[in-house]
N, C-alpha and C positions, 0 to 999 in steps of 0.2 A: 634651648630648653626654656620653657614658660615659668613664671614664676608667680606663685596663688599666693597673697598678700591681706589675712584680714586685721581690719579694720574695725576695733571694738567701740563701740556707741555707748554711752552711761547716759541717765536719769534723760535730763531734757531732749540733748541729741538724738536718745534712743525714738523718745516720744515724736521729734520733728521727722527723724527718718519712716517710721513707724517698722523698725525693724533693730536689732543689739548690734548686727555686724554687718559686712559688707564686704567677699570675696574680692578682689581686685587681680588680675591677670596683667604682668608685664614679662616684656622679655629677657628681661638684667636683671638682677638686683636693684632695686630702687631706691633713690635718696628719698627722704622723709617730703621732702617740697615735694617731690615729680607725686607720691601719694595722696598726699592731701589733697593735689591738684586734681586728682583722679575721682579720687571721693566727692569731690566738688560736684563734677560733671556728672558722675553716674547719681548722686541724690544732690540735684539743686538745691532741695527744701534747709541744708545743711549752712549754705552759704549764709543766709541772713543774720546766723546765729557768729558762725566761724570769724566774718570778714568783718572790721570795723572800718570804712571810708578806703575800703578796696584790700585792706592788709588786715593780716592774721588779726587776730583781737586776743591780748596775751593774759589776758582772765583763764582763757581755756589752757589745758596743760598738755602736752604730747609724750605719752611714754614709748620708746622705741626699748622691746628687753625689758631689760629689768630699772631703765633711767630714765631721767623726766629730759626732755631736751627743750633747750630755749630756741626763740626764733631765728637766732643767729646761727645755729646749729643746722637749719633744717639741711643745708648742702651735705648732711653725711647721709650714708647708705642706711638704709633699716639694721639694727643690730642680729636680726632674727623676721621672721616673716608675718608676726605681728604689729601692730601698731596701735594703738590706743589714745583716745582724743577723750580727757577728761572735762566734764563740766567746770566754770566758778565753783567753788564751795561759799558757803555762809556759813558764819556761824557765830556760837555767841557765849 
């Protein structure tokens, strides 16, 4: 059975993809890395922003569900079949 995976984009990312989300098709359940890794490939435009000297850039935040997951985390499964890649924030 296939499994539909999106992929929610905010502010900049939205703008680099030129799209909010991004359906993704595997055949498992997914860990959080095999996703990103997916997203990568289907909008390159993503990597510049995502990758800092080849490795995640941990300014950006990943929500799996209802939780923020750090990089060390990425080897667990999606909590649910969203994902969410949040911009840096600023502020002041």
């Amino acid at each position: 059975m296939r499994i539909a995976v999106c992929v929610r984009l905010f502010a900049s990312l939205r703008e680099r993809a030129g799209k909010d989300r991004a359906i993704l098709e595997f055949d498992n359940r997914p860990s959080i890395q095999e996703v990103l890794e997916k997203v990568l490939v289907e909008i390159p435009s993503l990597e510049g922003a995502l990758l800092k000297n080849g490795r995640f850039d941990e300014r950006y935040k990943i929500m799996s569900g209802k939780e923020l997951v750090s990089p060390g985390e990425f080897g667990k499964k999606l909590a649910d079949q969203t994902l969410a890649i949040l911009p840096p924030v600023s502020g002041g």
